[in-house]
C-alpha positions in Angstrom: 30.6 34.7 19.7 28.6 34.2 22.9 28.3 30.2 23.0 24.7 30.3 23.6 24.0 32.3 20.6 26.3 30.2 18.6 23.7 26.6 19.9 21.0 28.9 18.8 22.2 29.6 15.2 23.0 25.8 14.9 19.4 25.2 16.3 17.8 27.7 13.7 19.5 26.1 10.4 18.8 22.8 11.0 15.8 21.3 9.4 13.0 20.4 12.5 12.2 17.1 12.7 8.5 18.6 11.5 9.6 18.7 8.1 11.5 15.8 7.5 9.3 13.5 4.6 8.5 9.8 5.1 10.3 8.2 2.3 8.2 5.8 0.3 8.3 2.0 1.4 11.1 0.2 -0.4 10.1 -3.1 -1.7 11.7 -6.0 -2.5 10.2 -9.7 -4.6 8.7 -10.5 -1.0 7.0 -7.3 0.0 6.0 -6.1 -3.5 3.7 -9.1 -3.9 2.1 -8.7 -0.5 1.4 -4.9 -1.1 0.0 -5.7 -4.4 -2.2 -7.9 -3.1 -3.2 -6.3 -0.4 -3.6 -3.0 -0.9 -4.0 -0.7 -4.7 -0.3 -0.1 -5.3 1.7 2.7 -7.2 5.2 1.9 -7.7 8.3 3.5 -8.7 10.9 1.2 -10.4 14.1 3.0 -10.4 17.8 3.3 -10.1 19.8 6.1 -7.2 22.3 7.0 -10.1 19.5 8.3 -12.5 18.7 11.7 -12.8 15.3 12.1 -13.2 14.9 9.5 -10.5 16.3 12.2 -7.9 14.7 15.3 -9.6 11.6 13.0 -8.4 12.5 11.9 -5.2 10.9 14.8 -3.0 7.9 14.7 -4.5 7.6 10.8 -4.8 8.5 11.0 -0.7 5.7 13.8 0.3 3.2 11.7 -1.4 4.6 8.9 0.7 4.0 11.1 3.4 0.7 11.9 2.9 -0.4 8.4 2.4 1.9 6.5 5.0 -1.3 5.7 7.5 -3.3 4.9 3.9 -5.1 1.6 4.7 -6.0 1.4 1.2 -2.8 2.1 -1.2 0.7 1.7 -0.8 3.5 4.2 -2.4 6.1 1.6 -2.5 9.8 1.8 -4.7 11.6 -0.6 -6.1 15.4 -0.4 -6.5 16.4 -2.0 -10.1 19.9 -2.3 -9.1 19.9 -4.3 -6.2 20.4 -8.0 -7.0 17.2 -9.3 -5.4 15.0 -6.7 -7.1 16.4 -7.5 -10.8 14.2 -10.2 -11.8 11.3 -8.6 -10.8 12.0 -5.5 -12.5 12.7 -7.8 -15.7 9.0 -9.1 -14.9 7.3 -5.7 -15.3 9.3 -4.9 -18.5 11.4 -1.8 -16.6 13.5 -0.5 -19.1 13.9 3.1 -18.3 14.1 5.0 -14.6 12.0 5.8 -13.3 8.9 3.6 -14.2 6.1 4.2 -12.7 3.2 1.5 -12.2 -0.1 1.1 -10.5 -1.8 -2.2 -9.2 -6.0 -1.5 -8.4 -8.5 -3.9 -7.8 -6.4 -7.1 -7.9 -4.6 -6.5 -11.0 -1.3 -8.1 -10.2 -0.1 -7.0 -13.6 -0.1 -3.5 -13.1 -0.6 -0.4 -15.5 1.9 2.0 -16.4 1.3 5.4 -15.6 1.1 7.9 -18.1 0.1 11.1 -16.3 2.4 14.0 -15.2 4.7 14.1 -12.8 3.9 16.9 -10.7 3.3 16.6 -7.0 -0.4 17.6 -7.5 -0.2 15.5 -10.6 0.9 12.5 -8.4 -1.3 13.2 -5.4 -4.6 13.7 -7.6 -4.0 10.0 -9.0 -3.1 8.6 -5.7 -7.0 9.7 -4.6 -8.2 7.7 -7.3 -6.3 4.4 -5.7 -7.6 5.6 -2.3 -10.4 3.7 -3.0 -10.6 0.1 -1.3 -13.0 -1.9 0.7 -13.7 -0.1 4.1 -14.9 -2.7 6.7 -17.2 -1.8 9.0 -20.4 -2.7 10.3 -22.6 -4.1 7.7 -24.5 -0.4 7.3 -21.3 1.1 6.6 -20.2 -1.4 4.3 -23.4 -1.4 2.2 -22.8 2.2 2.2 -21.3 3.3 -1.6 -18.3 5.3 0.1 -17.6 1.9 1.5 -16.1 1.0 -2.0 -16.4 -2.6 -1.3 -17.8 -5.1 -4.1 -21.0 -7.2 -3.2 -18.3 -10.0 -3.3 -16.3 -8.5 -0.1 -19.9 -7.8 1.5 -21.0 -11.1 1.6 -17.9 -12.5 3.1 -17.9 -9.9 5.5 -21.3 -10.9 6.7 -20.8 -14.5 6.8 -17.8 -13.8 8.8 -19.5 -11.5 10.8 -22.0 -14.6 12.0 -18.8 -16.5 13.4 -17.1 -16.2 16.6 -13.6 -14.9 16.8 -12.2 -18.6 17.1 -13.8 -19.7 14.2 -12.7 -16.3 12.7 -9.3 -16.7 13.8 -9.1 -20.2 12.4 -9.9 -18.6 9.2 -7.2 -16.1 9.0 -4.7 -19.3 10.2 -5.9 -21.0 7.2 -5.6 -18.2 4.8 -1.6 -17.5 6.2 -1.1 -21.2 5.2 -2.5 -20.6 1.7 -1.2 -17.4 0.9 2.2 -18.5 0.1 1.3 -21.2 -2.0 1.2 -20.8 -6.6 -2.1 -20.2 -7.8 -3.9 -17.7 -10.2 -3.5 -14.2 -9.4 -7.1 -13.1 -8.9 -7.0 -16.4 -6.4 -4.5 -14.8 -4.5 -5.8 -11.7 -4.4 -9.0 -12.8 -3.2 -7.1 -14.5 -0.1 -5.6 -11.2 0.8 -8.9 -9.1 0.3 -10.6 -11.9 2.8 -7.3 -11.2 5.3 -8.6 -7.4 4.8 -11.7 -8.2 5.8 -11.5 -10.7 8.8 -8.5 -8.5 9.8 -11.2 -5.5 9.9 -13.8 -7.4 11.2 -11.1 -8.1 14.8 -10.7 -4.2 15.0 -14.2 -3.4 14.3 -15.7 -6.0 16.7 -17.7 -7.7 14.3 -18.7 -11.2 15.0 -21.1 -13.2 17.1 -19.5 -14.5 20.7 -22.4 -14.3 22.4 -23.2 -17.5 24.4 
């Protein structure tokens, strides 16, 4: 066979780089709690020997895909097997693979979810947790697309009124407290105001005028 046609045929068969999926972020005790808090979060708790947990990896991966740039939700997995993950799968009462949970608005307990498993299934529930607080300038934000409670408003525009020291010195402050054991909804409110003032930088908000 010519050698040129022979590259070609190779060239032809293998998968373009086009259709390779974005696999869904793996998370471990670390990373799960930040993406919880940060952003709504739908979760697959699973094991790579089960079954069902590969007849439901290509679709679990395109909705990765579809959502990787999301700056609202998170399509995260969690491998039950690994030693690091166990404790936390034993925290969310993971008994079967896969498990599938969802964390909206703060709720650091998360839901199970009970809908089908289909890809248009998956996707159509995904929309739903598509939904967070958009920051913007204050007319956006007070818009109802914005999805953002009157809570996140006001911060935004008190942050808005400081300058991007005094902004910045928030977000240091914030970092420091983060890490620390409180409530949940007292954590969660730290991350949504690192959403915000994090917004706020690429938005321009803020008042530096001398």
């Amino acid at each position: 066979m010519n050698k040129s046609i022979a590259i070609f045929s190779v060239l032809l068969m293998a998968p373009s780089a086009s259709r390779v999926t974005a696999k869904s972020v793996e998370l471990n005790p670390k990373t799960f709690e930040e993406a919880i808090h940060t952003k709504n979060a739908f979760v697959k708790f699973y094991a790579p020997w089960c079954g069902h947990c590969k007849a439901l990896a290509p679709d679990w991966d395109s909705l990765a895909e579809k959502y990787a740039a999301s700056s609202s939700v998170v399509i995260g997995s969690v491998d039950c097997t690994t030693d690091e993950n166990k404790d936390l799968c034993q925290e969310y009462g993971v008994q079967g693979y896969p498990t599938l949970k969802f964390f909206k608005d703060g709720n650091t307990s998360g839901d199970d979810y009970q809908g089908g498993r289909s890809l248009d299934q998956l996707e159509s529930f995904a929309e739903e947790l598509d939904k967070k607080c958009v920051v913007g300038t204050e007319e956006e934000m007070n818009d109802d697309k914005s999805n953002c409670s009157d809570k996140e408003k006001e911060f935004a525009r008190k942050m808005r009124s400081k300058t991007t020291k005094e902004r910045q010195d928030q977000i240091a402050r914030l970092e420091k407290m983060k890490g620390g054991s409180m409530k949940p909804e007292l954590k969660s409110w730290i991350f949504q105001r690192l959403h915000i003032l994090a917004g706020l930088e690429t938005t321009g908000g803020g008042n530096d005028e001398l």
